[in-house]
Residue, then its C-alpha position, 0 to 999 in steps of 0.5 A: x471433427x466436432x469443434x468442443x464447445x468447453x472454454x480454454x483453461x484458465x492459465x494457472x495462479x500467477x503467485x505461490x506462497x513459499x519460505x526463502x532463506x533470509x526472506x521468510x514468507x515470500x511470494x514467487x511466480x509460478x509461470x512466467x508474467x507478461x508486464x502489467x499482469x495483474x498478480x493480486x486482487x485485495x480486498x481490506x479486512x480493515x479500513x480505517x480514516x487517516x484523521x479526524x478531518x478526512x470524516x468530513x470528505x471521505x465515505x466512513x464504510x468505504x473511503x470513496x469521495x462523498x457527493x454534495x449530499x452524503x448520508x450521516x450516521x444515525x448514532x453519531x452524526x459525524x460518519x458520513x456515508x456515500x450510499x444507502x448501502x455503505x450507510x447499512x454496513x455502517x461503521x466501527x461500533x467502537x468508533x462510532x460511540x467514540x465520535x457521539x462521545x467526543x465530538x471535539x475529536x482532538x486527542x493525541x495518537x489520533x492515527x494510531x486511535x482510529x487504527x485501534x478503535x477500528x481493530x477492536x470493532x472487529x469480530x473475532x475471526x477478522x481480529x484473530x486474521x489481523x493478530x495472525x500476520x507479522x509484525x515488528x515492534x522495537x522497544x522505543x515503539x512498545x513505550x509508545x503503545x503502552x501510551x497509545x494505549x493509556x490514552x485509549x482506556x480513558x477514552x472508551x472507559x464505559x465502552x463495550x471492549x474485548x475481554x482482551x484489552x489490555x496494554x500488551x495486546x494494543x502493543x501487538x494491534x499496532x505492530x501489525x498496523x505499522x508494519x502491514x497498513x497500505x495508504x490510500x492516496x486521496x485523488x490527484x487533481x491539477x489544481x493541487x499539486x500537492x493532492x497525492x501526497x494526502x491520505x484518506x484512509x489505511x487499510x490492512x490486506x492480508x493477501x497483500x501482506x506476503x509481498x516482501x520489499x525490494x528498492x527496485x521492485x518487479x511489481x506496484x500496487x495501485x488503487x481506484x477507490x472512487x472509480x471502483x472500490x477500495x480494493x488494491x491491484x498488484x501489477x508487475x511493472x515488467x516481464x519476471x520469470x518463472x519461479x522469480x520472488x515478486x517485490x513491491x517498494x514500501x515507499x516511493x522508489x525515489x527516496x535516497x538510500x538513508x531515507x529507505x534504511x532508516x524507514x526500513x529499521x524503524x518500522x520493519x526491522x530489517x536493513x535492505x540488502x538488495x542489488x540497488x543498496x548494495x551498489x549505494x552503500x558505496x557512494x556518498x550522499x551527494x553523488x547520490x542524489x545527482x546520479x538518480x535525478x539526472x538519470x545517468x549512465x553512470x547510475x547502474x539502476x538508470x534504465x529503471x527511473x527512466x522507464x518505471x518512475x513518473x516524471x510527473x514534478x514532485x509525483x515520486x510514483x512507479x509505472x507499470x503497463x495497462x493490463x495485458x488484453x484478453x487475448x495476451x498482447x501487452x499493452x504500451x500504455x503505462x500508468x503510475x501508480x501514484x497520480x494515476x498519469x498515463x504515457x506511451x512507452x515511446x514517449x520516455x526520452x530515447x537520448x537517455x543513454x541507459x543501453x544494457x541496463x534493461x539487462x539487469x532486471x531479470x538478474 
């Protein structure tokens, strides 16, 4: 019999887009995923500076580290660009004119004002995408905008704006940033502890936007943006079943149960009612605290910080494997998401007494 010489089928979407009760838009597997699949690849339809000062080490186009001798705008003079190319793409028009126009860059709001300068530059079908996901806004932070925004008209006063501008439209902008802006870390360096804990820049993905929250996620997002581009990759951290929702954590797993409500309530709207909350409602802050750094059996969730959270001092960051190969074997290799450490899987502590937890990672 003739051998076919067609390639394999290609195995189909990891994800589907779906509506869950209480959940709303949620994204659920649509087979059974190995560790470390990759299930989404985003691209930024927004990326924008964490400051004022991160100008000065970052790509303006693409955030990647400058080298010794970067390209500067020819506008404003204080973008500064990697390559030729990311100096072609340029930058936001309305930020640029903003930085020939202000160039002691000392203003109140000035994340929110890099966001808004930067979303206003957008042309209307990327604008009409950003206004299109969710996003959560409370009274305290509609006060606060219709600041943001009293400070913006005086800024860029003579600037070619939208027809649109106006306070109830900037309120909206900024909703969708605080409830659907990724950070991306500058990189970990042994010589500053401290390095994964800076910002370079935000960026808005909307394909990453549908993955809902969990304090004990199936899946982590990482990013490579001076070893590739600032793309980010969502890995499951380990097996999920078919037809199972797949979280992330919109912060460190690390931070304790009024840390996570409380971020949860004033910058999403919700208050958490996973299997971890559940169980930590009950428990007093102190008794807390000792349980998940000692990592102890008498913590349901052990199994997960031993074998999904860094134990890199001060890191906070979650492990998942090394994508699969191509032919399907799982790697041992796992890689946190936050200082970018790689360990085999035999290396986490066998003494630790987690026996049965595994358990609950699929219930």
């Amino acid at each position: 019999m003739a051998t076919s010489s067609n390639p394999p089928p290609s195995p189909p979407p990891p994800l589907q887009l779906t509506s869950l009760p209480g959940r709303g838009r949620a994204l659920i597997t649509s087979r059974a995923i190995n560790p470390g699949e990759v299930l989404l690849t985003s691209s930024p339809l927004l990326l924008y500076p964490s400051s004022f000062s991160s100008l000065s080490s970052f790509c303006s186009r693409c955030s990647r580290s400058l080298p010794s001798a970067p390209l500067p705008c020819p506008s404003c003079h204080l973008a500064l660009f990697c390559s030729h190319s990311c100096l072609s793409l340029s930058h936001p028009h309305l930020l640029c004119r903003f930085l020939l126009q202000n160039p002691n860059r000392i203003h109140p709001y000035e994340q929110e004002l890099l966001f808004l300068l930067s979303a206003y530059s957008l042309p209307p079908p990327s604008f009409g995408l950003l206004l299109s996901l969710h996003g959560h806004s409370s009274s305290s932070h509609r006060e606060e905008s219709f600041a943001i925004h009293s400070c913006l008209s005086s800024l860029i006063l003579n600037y070619s704006i939208p027809s649109t501008f106006s306070p109830e439209l900037t309120a909206e902008l900024l909703a969708r940033d605080r409830t659907n802006s990724f950070a991306l870390m500058e990189p970990f360096r042994e010589d500053d502890p401290d390095s994964h804990f800076k910002i370079r820049a935000y960026g808005v993905y909307p394909d990453a936007a549908f993955f809902n929250h969990d304090c004990l996620p199936n899946a982590c997002r990482f990013d490579y943006v001076d070893d590739r581009n600032a793309d980010i990759v969502v890995r499951a951290i380990h097996e999920v079943p078919e037809g199972r929702e797949v979280c992330i954590s919109y912060f460190p797993v690390n931070w304790t149960f009024k840390e996570r409500q409380r971020r949860l309530l004033e910058d999403y709207g919700f208050r958490c009612e996973c299997d971890r909350c559940r169980v930590e409602i009950e428990w007093k802050e102190d008794e807390m605290e000792e349980d998940e750094e000692d990592n102890n059996g008498d913590f349901p969730h052990a199994y997960f910080f031993v074998r999904f959270m860094c134990d890199r001092e001060n890191c906070g960051g979650t492990l998942a494997p090394l994508p699969p190969s191509p032919d399907g074997m799982v790697s041992d290799v796992m890689e946190c998401n936050v200082c970018g450490r790689m360990r085999k899987e035999e290396d986490v502590d066998e003494d630790d007494d987690v026996d049965g937890d595994e358990d609950m990672l699929d219930e």
